[in-house]
C-alpha positions as CSV (number, residue, x, y, z in Angstrom):
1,X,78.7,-43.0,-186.3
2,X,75.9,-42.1,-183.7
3,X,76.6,-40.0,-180.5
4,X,78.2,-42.4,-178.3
5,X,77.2,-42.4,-174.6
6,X,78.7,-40.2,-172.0
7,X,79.3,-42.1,-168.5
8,X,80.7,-40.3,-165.3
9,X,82.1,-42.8,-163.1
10,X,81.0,-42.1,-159.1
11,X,83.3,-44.9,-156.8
12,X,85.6,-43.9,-154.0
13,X,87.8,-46.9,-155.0
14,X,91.2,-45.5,-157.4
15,X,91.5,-49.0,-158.7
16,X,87.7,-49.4,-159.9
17,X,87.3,-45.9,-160.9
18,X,90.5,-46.2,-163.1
19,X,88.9,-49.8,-164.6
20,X,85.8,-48.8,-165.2
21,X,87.0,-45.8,-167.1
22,X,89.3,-48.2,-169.2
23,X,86.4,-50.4,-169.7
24,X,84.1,-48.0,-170.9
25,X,86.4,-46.2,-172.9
26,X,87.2,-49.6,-175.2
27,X,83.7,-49.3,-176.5
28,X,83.3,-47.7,-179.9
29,X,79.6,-46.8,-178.6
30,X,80.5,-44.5,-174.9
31,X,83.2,-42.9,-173.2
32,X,84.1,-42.1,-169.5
33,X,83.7,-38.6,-169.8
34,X,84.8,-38.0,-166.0
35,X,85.8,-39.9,-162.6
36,X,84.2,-39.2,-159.1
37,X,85.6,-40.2,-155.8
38,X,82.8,-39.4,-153.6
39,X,79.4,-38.2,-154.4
40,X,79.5,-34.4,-153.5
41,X,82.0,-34.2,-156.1
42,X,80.3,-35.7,-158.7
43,X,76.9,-33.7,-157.8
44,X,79.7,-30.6,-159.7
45,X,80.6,-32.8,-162.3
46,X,76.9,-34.1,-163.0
47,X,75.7,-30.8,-163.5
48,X,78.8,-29.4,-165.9
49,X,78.5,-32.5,-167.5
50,X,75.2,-34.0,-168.2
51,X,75.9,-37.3,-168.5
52,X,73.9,-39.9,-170.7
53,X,74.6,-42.9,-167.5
54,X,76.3,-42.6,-164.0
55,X,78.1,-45.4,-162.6
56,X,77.1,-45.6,-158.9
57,X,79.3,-47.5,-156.1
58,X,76.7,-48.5,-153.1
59,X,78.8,-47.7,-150.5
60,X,80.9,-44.3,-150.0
61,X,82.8,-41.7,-147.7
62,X,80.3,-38.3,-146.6
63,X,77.3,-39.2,-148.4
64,X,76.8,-42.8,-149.4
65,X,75.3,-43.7,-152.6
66,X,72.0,-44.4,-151.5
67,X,71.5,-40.7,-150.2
68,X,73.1,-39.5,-153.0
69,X,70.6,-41.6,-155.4
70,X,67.7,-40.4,-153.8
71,X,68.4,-36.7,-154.4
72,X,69.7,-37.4,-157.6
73,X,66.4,-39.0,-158.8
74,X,64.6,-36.0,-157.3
75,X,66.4,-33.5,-159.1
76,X,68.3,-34.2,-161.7
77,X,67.0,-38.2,-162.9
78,X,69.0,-39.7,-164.9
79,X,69.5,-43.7,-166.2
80,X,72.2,-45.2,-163.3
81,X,73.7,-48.3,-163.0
82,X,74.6,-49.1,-159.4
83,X,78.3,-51.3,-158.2
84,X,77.2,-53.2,-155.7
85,X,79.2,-55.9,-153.4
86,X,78.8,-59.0,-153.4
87,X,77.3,-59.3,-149.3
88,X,74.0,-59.5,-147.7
89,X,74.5,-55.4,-147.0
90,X,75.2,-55.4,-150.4
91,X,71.9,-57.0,-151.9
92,X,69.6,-55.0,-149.0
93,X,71.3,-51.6,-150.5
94,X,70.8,-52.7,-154.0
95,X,67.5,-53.4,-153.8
96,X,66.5,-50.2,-152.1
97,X,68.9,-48.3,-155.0
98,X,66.2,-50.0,-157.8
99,X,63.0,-48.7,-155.1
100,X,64.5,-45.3,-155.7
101,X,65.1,-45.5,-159.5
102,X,68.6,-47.2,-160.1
103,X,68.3,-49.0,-163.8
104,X,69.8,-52.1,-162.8
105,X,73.0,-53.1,-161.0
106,X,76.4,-54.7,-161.2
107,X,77.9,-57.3,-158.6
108,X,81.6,-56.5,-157.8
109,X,83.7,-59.2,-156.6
110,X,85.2,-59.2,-152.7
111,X,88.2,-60.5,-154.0
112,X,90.8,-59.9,-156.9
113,X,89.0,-57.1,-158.3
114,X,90.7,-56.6,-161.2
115,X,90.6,-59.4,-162.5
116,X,86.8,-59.7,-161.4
117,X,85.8,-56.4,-162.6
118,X,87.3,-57.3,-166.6
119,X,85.1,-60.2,-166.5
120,X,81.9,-58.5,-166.0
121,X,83.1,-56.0,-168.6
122,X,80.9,-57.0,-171.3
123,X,78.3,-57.4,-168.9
124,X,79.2,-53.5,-167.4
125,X,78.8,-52.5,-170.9
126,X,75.8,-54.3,-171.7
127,X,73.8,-52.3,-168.7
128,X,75.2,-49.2,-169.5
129,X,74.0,-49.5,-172.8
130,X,70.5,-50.7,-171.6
131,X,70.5,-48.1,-169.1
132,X,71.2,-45.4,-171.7
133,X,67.6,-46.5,-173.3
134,X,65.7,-46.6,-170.2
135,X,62.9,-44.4,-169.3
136,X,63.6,-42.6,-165.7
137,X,60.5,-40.3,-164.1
138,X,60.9,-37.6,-161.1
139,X,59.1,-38.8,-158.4
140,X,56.0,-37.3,-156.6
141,X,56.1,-38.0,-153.8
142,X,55.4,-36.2,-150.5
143,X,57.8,-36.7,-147.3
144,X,60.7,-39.0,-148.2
145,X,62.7,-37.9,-151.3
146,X,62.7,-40.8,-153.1
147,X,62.2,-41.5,-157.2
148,X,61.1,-44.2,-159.0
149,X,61.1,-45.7,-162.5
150,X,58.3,-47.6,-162.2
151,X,54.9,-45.8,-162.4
152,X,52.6,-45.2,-159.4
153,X,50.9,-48.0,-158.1
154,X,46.7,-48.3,-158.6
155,X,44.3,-49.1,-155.4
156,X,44.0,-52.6,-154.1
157,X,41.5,-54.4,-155.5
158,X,38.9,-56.5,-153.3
159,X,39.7,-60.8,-152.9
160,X,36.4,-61.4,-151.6
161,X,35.8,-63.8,-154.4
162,X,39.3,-65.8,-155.1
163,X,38.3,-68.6,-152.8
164,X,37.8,-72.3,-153.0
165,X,39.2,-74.3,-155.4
166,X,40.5,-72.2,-157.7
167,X,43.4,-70.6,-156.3
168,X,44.5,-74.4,-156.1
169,X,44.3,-74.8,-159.7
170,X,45.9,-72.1,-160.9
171,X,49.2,-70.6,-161.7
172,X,50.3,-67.1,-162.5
173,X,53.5,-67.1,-163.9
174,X,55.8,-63.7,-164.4
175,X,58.8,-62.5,-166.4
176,X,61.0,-59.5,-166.0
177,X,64.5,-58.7,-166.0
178,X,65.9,-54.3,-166.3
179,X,63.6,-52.8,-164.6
180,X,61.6,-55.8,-163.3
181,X,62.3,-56.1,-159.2
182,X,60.4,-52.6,-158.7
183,X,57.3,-54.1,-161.5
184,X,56.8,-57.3,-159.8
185,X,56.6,-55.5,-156.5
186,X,53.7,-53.4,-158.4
187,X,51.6,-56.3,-159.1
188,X,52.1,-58.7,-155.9
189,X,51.5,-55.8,-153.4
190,X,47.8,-55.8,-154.8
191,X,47.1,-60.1,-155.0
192,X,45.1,-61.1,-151.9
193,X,46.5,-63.3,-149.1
194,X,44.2,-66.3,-151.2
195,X,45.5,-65.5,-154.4
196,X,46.5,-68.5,-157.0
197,X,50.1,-69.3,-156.2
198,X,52.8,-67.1,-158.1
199,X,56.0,-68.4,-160.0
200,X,58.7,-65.8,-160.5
201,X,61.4,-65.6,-162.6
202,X,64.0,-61.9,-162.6
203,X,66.9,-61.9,-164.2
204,X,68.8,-61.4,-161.2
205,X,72.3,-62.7,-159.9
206,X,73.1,-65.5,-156.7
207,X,73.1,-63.7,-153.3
208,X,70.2,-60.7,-154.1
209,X,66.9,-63.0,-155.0
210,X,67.1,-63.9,-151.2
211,X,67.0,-60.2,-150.1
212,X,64.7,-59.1,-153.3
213,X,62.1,-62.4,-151.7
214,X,62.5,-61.1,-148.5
215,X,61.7,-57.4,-149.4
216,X,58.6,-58.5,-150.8
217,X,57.6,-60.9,-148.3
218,X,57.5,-57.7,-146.3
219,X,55.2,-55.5,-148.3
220,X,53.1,-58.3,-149.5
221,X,49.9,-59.9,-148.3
222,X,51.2,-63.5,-149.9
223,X,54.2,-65.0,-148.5
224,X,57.0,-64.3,-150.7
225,X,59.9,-67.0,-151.1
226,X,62.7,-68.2,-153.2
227,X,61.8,-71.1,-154.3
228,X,63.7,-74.9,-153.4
229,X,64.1,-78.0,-155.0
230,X,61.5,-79.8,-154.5
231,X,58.9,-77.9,-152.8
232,X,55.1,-78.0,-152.9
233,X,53.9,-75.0,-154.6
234,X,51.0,-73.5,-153.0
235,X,48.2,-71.2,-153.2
236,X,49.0,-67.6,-151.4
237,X,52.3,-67.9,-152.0
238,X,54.9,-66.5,-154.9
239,X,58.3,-68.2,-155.7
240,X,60.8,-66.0,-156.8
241,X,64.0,-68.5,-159.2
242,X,67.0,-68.6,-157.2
243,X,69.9,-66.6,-158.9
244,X,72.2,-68.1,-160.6
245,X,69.3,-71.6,-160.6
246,X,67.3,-72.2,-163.5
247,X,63.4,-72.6,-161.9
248,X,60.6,-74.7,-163.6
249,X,57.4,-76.6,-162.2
250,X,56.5,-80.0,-162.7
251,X,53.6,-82.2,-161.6
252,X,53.5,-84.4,-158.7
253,X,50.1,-86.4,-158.3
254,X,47.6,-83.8,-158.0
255,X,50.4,-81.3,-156.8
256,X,52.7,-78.7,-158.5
257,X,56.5,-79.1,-157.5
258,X,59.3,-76.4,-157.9
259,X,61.8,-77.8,-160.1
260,X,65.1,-75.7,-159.2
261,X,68.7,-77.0,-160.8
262,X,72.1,-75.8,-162.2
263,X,71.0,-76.0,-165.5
264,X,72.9,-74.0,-168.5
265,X,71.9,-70.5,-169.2
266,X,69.1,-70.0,-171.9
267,X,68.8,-67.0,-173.9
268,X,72.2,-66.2,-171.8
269,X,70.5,-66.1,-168.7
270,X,70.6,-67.8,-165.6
271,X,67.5,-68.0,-164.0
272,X,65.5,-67.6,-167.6
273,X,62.0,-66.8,-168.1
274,X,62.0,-69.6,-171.3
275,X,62.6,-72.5,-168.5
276,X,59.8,-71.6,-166.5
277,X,57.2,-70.4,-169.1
278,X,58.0,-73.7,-171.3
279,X,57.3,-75.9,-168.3
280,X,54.2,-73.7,-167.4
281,X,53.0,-74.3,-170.7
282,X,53.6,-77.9,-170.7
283,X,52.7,-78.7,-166.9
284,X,50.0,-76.2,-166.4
285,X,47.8,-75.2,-169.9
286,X,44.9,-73.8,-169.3
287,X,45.2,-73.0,-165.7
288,X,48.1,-70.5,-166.3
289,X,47.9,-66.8,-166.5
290,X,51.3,-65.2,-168.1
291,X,52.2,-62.3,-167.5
292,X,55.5,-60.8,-168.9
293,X,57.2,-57.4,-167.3
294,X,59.8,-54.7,-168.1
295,X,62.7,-55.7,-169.3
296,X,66.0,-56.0,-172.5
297,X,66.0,-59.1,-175.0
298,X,63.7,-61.7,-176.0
299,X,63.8,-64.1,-173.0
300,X,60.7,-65.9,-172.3
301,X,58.7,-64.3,-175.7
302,X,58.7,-67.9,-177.5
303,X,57.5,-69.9,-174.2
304,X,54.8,-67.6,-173.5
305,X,53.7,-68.0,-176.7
306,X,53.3,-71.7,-176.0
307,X,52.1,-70.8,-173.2
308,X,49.1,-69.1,-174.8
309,X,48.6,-71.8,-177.4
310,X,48.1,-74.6,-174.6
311,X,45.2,-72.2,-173.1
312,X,47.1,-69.8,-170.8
313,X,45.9,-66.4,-170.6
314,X,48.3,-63.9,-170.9
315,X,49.2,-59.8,-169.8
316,X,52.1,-58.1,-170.8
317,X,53.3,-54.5,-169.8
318,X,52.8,-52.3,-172.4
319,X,55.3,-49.3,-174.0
320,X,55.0,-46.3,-171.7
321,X,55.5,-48.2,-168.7
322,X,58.2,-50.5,-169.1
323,X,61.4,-49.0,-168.3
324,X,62.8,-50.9,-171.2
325,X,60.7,-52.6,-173.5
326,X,62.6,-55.7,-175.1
327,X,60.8,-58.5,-173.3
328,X,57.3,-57.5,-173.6
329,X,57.6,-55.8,-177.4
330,X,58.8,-59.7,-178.5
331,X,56.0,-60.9,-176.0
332,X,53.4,-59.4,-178.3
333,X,55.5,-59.5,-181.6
334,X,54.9,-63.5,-181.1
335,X,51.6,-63.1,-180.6
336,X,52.1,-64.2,-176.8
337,X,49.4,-61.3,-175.4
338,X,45.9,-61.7,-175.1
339,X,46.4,-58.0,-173.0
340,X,49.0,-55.5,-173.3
341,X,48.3,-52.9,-170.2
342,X,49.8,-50.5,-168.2
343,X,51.7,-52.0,-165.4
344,X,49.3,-50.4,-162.6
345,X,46.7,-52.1,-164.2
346,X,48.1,-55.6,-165.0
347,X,47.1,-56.7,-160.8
348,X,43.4,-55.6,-161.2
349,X,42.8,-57.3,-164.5
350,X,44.0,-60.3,-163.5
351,X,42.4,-60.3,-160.1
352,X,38.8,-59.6,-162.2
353,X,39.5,-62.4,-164.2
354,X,40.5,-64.7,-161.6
355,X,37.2,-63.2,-159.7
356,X,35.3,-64.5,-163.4
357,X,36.8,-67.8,-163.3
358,X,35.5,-68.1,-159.5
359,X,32.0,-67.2,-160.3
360,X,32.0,-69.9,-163.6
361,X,33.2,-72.7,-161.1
362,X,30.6,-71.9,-159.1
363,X,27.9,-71.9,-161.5
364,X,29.2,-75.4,-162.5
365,X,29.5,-76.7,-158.7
């Protein structure tokens, strides 16, 4: 049997410190190899015991966990799978945690706990697992002590030829689940305010898309959104799937329309990449660019190759910079890709294709 994986628990709760420990520990693959109640304490334990994953409550007594995180990732990185709560504090803290390197995260419930918490278990398990894979860096940064598992991002790249009619036409769609919230960020911080519009789909859970959108929207020279039933979509914007919605497009007239229901999971997930990449393929062809991120599983690998096959044109992230690289290895291993780049690359080789497409338009006009 191979080396199973070593988890120190970090929670000031009793009760979830004591269930995650029993969850873990009914795994033939890991064990709780120790229990923190606040972070200082589990800084010792760290250190004596080199753990493969660290469970991670959001929230604690003298140091909370986003502190704790960031010095952590600076010194000492290592794969960690964040317990968030299920509030609007809850999501903003999360989504910092994944800035500064968390692998991915877990949604506790408010109420009944226990019973909540052996629910998620398989899902606990499954990111501790995924986490356990993962590629973590040290940061370099100067001022802040932050970390990162994402890799540094590349120059903006000049929009002075995305205008017109092209950014009507077209439609980037993107992929991504582990690893994905701190990817996407990567590549919409460098599209210009006229860029096609952008559909979005992150394996993410109802009550953090709407802080992960408005993070974005933030950073971003496009207006970042979830997206709603309904709604026109429109160049210079991108429309992140709702969690816990399934998100497609469909035509209206000349118009694309945001397609956004309570579908049933695909591929187990719920938003899925497969929903919106099969309706971009169907809906859009030609006019699509794919581009598939970080992330565990095959979601999305069979649509984009559809995608491709009705014209699409199509990135995905390669090896060395995924965090996890599930999603984007099946990508290619369909023969979905047409490019397979480093992530800080992915932005400016769409943008010089999109700047391509421009000047062939304009030839034409």
């Amino acid at each position: 049997m191979s080396k199973k994986i070593r988890v120190v628990v970090v929670d000031d709760s009793a009760l979830v410190r004591s269930l995650l420990a029993e969850i873990i520990n009914r795994q033939r693959d890991m064990e709780c190899v120790g229990t923190a109640n606040d972070p200082l304490v589990a800084r010792e334990m760290i250190r004596e015991l080199d753990p493969d994953v660290i469970t991670l409550d959001v929230e604690m007594p003298r140091m909370d966990g986003i502190d704790f995180l960031g010095r952590l990732m600076r010194l000492r990185p290592t794969p960690v799978v964040m317990i968030s709560t299920l509030t609007e504090r809850g999501a903003e803290v999360t989504m910092r945690a994944l800035e500064l390197g968390a692998v991915d995260f877990v949604a506790k419930p408010r109420v009944g706990l226990a019973s909540g918490l052996n629910e998620l278990a398989s899902q606990i398990v499954d990111k501790i697992r995924v986490a356990a894979v993962a590629k973590v860096h040290r940061a370099h940064t100067t001022g802040k002590e932050t970390a990162t598992a994402t890799v540094s991002s590349a120059p903006p790249v000049s929009s002075s030829a995305l205008l017109g009619r092209l950014s009507t036409e077209k439609i980037i769609a993107i992929g991504a689940s582990t690893g994905g919230t701190e990817a996407i960020k990567e590549v919409l911080v460098h599209m210009p305010a006229d860029s096609p519009a952008i559909v979005i789909t992150q394996h993410m859970p109802p009550g953090f898309t709407t802080s992960f959108a408005a993070r974005l929207n933030g950073l971003c020279q496009i207006t970042v959104k979830e997206a709603t039933q309904g709604e026109r979509i429109l160049p210079g914007h991108a429309y992140i799937a709702p969690g816990g919605k399934q998100f497609a497009l469909a035509r209206s007239g000349a118009n694309y329309v945001a397609v956004v229901d309570d579908g049933p999971p695909v591929n187990r997930h719920k938003p899925s990449v497969e929903v919106l990449f099969k309706s971009i393929a169907a809906v859009v062809g030609r006019n699509a660019y794919g581009i598939m991120l970080t992330g565990m599983g095959n979601d999305g690998a069979a649509a984009m190759r559809e995608m491709k096959d009705a014209g699409s044109y199509n990135y995905v992230q390669d090896e060395a910079s995924c965090i996890v690289f599930g999603m984007p290895r099946e990508a290619i291993a369909h023969g979905a890709a047409d490019e397979v780049l480093p992530l800080h690359q992915i932005a400016s080789a769409l943008l010089t294709k999109l700047r391509g497409a421009t000047d062939r338009l304009h030839h034409r006009i």
